[in-house]
DSSP file (Angstrom, degrees, kcal/mol; ACC not computed):
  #  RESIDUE AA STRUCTURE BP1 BP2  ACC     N-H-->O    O-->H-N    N-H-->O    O-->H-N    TCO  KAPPA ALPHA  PHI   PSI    X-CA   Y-CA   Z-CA
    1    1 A X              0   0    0      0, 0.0     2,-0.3     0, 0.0     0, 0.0   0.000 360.0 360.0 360.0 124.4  -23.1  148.0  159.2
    2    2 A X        -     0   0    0      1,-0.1     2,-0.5     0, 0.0     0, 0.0  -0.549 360.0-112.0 -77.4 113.6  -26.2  148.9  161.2
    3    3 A X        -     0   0    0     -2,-0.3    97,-0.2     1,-0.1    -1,-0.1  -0.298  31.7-104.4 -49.3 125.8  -28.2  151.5  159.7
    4    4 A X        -     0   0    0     -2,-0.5    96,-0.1    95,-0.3    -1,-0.1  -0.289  29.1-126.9 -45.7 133.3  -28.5  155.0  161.5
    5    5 A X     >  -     0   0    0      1,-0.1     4,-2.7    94,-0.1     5,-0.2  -0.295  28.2-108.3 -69.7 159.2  -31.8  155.9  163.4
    6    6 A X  H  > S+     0   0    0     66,-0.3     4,-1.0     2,-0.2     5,-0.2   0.814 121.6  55.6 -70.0 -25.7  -33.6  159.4  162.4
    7    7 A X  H  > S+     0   0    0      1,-0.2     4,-2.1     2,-0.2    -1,-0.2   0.942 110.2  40.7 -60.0 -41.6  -32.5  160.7  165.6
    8    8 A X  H  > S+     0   0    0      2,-0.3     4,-1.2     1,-0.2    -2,-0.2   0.902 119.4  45.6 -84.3 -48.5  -28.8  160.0  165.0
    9    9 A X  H  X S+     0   0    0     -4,-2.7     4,-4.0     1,-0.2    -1,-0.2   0.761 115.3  47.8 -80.2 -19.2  -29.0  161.1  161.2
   10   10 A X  H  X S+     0   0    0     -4,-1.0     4,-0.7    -5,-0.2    -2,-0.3   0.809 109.7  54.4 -89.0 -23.2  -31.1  164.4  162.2
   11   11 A X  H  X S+     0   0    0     -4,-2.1     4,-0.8     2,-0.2    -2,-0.2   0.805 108.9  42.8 -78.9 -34.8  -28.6  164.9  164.7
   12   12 A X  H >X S+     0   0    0     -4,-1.2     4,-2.2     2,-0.2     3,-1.4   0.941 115.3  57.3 -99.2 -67.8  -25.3  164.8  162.1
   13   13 A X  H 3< S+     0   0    0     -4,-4.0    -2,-0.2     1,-0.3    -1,-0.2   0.625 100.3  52.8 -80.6  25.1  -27.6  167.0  159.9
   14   14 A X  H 3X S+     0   0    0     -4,-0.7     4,-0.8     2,-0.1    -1,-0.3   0.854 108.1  50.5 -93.9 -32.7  -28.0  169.7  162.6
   15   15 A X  H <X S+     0   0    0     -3,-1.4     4,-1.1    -4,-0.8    -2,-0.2   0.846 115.5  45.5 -87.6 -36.0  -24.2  169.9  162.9
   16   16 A X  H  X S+     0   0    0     -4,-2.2     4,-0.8     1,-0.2     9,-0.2   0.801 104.8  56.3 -60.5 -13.2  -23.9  170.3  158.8
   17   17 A X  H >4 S+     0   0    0     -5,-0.4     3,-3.0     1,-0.2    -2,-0.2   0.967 104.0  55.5 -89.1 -43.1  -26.3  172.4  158.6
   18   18 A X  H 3< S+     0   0    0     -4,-0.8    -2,-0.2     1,-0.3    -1,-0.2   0.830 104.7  59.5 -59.3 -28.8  -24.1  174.9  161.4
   19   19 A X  H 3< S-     0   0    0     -4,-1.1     2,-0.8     1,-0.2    -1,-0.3   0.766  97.3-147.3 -64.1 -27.2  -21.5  174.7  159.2
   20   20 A X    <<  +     0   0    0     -3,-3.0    -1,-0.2    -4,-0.8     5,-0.2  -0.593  47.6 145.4  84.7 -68.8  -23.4  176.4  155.8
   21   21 A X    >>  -     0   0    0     -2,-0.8     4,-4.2     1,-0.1     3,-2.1   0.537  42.0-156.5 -22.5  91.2  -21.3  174.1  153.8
   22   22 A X  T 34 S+     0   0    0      1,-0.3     4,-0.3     2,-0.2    -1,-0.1   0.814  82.3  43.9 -51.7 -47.5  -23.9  173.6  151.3
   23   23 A X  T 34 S+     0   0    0      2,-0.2     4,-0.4     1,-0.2    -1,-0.3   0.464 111.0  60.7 -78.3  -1.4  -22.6  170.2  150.0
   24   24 A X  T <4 S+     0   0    0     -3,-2.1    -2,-0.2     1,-0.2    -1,-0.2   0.743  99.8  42.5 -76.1 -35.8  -22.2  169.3  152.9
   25   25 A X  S  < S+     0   0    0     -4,-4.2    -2,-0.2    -9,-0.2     3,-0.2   0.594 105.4  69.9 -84.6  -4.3  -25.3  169.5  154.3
   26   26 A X  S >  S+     0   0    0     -5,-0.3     3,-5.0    -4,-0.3    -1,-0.2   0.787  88.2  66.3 -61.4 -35.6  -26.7  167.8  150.9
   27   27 A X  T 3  S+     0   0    0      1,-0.4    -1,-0.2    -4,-0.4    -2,-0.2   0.575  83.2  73.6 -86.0  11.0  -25.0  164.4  151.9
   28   28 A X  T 3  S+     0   0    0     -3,-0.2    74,-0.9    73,-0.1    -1,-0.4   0.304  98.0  62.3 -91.9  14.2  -27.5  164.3  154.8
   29   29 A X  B <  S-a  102   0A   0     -3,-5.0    74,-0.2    72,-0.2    75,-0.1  -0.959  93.9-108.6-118.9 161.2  -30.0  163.4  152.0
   30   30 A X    >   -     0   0    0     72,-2.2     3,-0.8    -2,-0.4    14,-0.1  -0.304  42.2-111.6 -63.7 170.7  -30.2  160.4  149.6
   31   31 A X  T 3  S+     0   0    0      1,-0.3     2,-0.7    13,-0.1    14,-0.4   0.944 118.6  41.0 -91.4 -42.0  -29.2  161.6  145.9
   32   32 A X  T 3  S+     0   0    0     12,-0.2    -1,-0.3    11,-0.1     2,-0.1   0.038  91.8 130.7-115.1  40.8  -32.5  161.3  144.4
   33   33 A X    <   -     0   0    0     -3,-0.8    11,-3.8    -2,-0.7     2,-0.3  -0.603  47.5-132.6 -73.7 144.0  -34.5  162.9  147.8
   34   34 A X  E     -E   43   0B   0     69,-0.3    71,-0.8     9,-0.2     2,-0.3  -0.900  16.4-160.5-117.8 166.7  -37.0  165.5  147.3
   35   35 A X  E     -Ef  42 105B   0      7,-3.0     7,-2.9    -2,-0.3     2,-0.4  -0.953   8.4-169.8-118.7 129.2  -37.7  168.6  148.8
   36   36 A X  E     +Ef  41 106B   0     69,-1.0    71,-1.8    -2,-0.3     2,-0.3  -0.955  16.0 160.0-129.0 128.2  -41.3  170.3  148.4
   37   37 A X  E >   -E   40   0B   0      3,-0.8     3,-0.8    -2,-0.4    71,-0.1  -0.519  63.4 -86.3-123.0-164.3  -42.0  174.2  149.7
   38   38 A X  T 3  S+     0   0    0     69,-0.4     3,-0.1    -2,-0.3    70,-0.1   0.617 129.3  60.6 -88.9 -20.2  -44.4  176.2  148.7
   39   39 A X  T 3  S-     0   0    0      1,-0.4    -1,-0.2     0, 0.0     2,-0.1   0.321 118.5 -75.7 -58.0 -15.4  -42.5  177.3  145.8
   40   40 A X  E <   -E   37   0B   0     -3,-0.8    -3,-0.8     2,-0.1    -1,-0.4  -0.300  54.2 -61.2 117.3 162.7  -42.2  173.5  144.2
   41   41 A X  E     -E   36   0B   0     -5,-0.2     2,-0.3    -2,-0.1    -5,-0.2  -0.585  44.7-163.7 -89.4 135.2  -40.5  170.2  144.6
   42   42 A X  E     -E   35   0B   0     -7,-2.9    -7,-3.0    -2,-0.3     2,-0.4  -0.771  14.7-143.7-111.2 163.6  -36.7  170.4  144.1
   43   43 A X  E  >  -E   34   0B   0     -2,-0.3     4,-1.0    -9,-0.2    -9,-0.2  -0.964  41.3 -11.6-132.8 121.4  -34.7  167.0  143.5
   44   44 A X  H  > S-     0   0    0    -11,-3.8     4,-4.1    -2,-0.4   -12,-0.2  -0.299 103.8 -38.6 107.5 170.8  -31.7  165.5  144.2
   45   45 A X  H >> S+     0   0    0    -14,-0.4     4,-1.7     1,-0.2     3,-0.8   0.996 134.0  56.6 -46.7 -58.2  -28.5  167.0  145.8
   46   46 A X  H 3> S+     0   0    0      1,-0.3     4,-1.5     2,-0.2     5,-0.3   0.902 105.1  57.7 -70.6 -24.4  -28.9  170.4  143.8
   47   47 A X  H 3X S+     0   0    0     -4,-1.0     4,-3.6     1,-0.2     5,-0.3   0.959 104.3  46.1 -45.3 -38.8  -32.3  170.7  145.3
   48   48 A X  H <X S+     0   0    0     -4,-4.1     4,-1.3    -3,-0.8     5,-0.4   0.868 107.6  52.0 -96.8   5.6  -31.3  170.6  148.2
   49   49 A X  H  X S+     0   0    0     -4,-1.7     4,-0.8     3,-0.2    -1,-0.3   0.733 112.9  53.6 -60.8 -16.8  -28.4  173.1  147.8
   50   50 A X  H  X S+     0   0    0     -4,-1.5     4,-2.0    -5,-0.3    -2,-0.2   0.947 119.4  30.1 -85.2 -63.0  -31.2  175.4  146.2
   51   51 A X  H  X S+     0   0    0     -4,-3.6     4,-2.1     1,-0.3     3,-0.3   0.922 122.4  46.9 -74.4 -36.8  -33.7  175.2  149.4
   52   52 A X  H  X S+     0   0    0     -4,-1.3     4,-1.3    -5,-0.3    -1,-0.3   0.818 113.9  50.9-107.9 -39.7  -31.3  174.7  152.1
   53   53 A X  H  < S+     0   0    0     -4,-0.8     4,-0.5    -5,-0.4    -1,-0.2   0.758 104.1  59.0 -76.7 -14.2  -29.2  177.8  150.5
   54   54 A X  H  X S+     0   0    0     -4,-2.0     4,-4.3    -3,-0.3    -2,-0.2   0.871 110.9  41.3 -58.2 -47.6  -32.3  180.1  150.4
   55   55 A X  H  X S+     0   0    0     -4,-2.1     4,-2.8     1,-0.3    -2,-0.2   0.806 111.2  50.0 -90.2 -13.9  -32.8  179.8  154.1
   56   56 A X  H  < S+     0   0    0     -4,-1.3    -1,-0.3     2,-0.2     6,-0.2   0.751 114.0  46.5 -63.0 -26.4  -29.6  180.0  155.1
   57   57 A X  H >4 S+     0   0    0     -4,-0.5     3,-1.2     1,-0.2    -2,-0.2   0.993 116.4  49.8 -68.9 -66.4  -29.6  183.1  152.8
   58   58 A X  H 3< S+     0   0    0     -4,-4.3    -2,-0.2     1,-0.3    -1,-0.2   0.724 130.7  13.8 -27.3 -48.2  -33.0  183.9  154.7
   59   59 A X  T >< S-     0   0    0     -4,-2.8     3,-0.9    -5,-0.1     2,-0.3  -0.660  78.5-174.1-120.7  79.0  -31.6  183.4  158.5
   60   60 A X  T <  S-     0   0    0     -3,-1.2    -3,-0.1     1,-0.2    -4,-0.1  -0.717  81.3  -3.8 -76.6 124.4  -27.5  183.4  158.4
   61   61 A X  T 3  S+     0   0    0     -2,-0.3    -1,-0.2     1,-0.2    -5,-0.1   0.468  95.6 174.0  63.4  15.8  -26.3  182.5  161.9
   62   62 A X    <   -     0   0    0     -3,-0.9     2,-0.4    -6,-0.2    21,-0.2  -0.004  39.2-119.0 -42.9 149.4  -30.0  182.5  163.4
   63   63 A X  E     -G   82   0C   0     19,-2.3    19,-2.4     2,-0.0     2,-0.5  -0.900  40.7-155.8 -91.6 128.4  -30.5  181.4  167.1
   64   64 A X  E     -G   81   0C   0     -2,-0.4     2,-0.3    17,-0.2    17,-0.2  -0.865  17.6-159.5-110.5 150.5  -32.7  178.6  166.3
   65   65 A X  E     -G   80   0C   0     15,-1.7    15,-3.1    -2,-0.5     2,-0.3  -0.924  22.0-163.5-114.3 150.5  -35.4  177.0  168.9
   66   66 A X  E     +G   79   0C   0     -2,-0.3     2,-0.3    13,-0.2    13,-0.2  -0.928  23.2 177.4-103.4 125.5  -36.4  173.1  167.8
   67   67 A X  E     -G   78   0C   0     11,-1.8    11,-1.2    -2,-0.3     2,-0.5  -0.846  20.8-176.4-138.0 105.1  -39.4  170.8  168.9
   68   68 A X        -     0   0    0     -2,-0.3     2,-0.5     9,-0.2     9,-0.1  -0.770  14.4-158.2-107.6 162.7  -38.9  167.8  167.0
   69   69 A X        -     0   0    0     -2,-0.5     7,-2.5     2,-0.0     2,-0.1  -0.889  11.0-157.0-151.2  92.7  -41.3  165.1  167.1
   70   70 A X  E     +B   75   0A   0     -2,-0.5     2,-0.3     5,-0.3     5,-0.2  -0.416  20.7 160.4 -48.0 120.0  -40.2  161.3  166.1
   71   71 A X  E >   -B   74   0A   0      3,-0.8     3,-2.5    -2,-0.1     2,-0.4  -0.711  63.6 -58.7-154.6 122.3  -42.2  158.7  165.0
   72   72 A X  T 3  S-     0   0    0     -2,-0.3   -66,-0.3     1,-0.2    -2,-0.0  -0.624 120.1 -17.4  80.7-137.7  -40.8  155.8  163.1
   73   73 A X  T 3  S+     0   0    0     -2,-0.4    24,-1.8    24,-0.1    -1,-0.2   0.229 123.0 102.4 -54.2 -24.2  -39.1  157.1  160.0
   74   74 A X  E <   -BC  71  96A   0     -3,-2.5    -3,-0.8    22,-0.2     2,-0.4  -0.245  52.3-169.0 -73.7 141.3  -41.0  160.1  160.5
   75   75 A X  E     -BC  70  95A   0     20,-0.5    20,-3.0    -5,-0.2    -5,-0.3  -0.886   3.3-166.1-149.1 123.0  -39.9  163.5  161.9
   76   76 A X        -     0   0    0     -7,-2.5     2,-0.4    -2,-0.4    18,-0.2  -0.654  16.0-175.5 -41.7  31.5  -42.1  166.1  162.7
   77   77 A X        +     0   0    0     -2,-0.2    16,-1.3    -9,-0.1     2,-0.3  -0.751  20.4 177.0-101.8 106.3  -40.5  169.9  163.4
   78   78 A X  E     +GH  67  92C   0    -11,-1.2   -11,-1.8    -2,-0.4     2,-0.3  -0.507  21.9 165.8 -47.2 132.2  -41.5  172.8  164.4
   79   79 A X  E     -GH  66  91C   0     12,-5.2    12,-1.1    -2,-0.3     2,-0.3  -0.980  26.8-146.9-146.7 179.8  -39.0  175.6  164.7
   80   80 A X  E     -G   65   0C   0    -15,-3.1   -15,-1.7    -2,-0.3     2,-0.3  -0.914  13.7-160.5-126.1 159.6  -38.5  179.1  165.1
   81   81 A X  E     -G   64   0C   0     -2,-0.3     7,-2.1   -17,-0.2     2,-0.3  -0.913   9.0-176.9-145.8 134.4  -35.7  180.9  163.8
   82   82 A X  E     +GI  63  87C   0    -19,-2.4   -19,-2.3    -2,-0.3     5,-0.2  -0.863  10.3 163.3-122.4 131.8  -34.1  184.9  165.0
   83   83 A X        -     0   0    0      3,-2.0   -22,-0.1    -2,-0.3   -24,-0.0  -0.571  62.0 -86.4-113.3-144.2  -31.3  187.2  163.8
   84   84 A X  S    S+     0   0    0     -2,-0.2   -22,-0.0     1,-0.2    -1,-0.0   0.967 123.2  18.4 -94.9 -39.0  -31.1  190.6  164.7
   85   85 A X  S    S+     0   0    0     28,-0.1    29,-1.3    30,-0.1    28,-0.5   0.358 122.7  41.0-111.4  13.6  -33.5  191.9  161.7
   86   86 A X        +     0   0    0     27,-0.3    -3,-2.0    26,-0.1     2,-0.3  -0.857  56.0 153.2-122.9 176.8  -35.4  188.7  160.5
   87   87 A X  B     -I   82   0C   0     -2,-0.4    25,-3.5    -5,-0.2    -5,-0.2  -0.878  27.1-143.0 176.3 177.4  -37.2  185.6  162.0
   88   88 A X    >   -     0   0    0     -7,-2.1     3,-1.3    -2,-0.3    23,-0.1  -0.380   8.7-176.7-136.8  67.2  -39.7  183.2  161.4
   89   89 A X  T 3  S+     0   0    0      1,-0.3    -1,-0.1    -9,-0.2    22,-0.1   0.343  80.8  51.2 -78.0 -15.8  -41.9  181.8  164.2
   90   90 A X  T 3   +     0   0    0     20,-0.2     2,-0.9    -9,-0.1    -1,-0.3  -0.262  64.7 153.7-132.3  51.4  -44.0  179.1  162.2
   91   91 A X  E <   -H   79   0C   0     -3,-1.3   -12,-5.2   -12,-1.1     2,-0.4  -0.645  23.1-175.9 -55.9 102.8  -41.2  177.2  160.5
   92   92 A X  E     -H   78   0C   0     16,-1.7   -14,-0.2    -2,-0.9     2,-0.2  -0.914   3.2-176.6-109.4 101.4  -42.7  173.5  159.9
   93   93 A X        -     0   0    0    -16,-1.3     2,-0.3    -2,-0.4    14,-0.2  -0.353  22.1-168.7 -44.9 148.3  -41.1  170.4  158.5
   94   94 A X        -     0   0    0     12,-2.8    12,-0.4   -18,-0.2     2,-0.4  -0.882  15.8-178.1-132.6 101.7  -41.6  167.0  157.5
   95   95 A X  E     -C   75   0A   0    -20,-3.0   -20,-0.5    -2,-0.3     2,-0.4  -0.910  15.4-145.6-127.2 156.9  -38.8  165.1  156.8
   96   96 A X  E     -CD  74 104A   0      8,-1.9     7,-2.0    -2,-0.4     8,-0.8  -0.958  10.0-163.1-113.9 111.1  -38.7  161.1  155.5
   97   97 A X  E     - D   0 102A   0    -24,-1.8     2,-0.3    -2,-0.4     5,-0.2  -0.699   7.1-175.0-134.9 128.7  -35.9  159.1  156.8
   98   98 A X  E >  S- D   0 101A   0      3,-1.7     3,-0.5    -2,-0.3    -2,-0.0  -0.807  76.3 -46.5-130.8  95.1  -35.1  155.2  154.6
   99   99 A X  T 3  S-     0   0    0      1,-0.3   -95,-0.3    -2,-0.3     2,-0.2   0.770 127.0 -20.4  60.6  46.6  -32.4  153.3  156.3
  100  100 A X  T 3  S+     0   0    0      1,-0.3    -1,-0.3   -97,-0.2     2,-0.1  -0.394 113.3  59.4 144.6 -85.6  -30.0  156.4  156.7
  101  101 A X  E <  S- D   0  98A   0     -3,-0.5    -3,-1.7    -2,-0.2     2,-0.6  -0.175  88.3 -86.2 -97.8 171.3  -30.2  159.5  154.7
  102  102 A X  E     -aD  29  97A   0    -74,-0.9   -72,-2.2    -5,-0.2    -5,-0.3  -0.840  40.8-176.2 -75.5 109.0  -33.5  162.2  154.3
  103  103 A X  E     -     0   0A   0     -7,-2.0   -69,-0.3    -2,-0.6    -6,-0.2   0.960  65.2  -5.3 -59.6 -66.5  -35.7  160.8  151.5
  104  104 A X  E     + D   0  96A   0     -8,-0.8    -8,-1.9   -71,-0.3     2,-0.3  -0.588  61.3 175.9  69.1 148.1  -37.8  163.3  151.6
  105  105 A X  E     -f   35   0B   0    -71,-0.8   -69,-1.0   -10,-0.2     2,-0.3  -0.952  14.3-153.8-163.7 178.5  -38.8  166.6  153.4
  106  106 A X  E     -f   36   0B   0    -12,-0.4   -12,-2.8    -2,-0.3     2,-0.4  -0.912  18.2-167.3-158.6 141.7  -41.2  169.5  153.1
  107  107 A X        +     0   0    0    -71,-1.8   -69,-0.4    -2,-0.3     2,-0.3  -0.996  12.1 163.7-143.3 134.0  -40.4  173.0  154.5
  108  108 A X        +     0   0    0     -2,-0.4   -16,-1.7   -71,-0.1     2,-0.3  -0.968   6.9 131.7-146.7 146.4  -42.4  175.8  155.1
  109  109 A X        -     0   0    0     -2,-0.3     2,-0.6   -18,-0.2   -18,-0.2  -0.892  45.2-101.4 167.8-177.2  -42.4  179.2  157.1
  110  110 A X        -     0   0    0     -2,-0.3     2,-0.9   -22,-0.1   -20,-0.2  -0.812  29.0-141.7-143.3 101.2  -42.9  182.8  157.0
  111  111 A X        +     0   0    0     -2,-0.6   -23,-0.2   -23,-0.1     2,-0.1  -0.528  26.3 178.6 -86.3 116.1  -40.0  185.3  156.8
  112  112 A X        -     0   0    0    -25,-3.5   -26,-0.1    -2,-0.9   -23,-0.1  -0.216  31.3-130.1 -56.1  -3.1  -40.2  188.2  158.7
  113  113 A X        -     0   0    0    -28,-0.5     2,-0.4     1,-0.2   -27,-0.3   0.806  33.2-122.5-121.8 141.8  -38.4  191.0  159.4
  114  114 A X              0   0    0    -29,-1.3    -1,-0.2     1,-0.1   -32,-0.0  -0.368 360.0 360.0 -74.9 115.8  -38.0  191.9  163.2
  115  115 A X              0   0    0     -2,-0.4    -1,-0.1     0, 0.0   -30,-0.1   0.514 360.0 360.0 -39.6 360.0  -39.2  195.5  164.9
């Protein structure tokens, strides 16, 4: 079986990630991946149900804009993210890709609340 490319594995976790499904969107990481915010590194699956359910809390059902930027193993993203009374305009990611799953990631950005 041919490992997945980071395009192809960020691509299956943008369609978990629409879902909410909280364990679902974990199994787009390796079990022992970390996550680091400005709040501390979380570990493992229940990290990332902890960070990845904060921001869903943060934006639920946001229109998100993407500019991701590939290199290697490497992923690079900016985003923005809108509902009707929040956003965040300098969401930046890092995320670390090993033969498959997210090894690693870093998130940061700056919740708002909209005029």
């Amino acid at each position: 079986m041919t490992a997945r490319t980071p395009q192809e594995v960020f691509a299956e976790h943008g369609r978990r990630l629409a879902t909410g499904d909280l364990d679902l969107i974990a199994g787009s990481y390796a079990e022992d991946a970390v996550l680091i915010t400005p709040e501390g590194a979380f570990r493992g699956h229940a990290g990332v149900r902890r960070v990845r359910g904060r921001l869903l809390a943060d934006l639920p059902d946001a229109d998100r804009q993407l500019d991701p930027q590939f290199a290697d193993d490497l992923l690079f993203l900016r985003w923005s993210a809108a509902t009707a009374t929040r956003q965040a305009t300098d969401g930046v990611d890092t995320f670390i890709f090993r033969a498959g799953p997210i090894r690693a990631q870093t998130l940061n950005y700056t919740l708002t609340e909209r005029a």
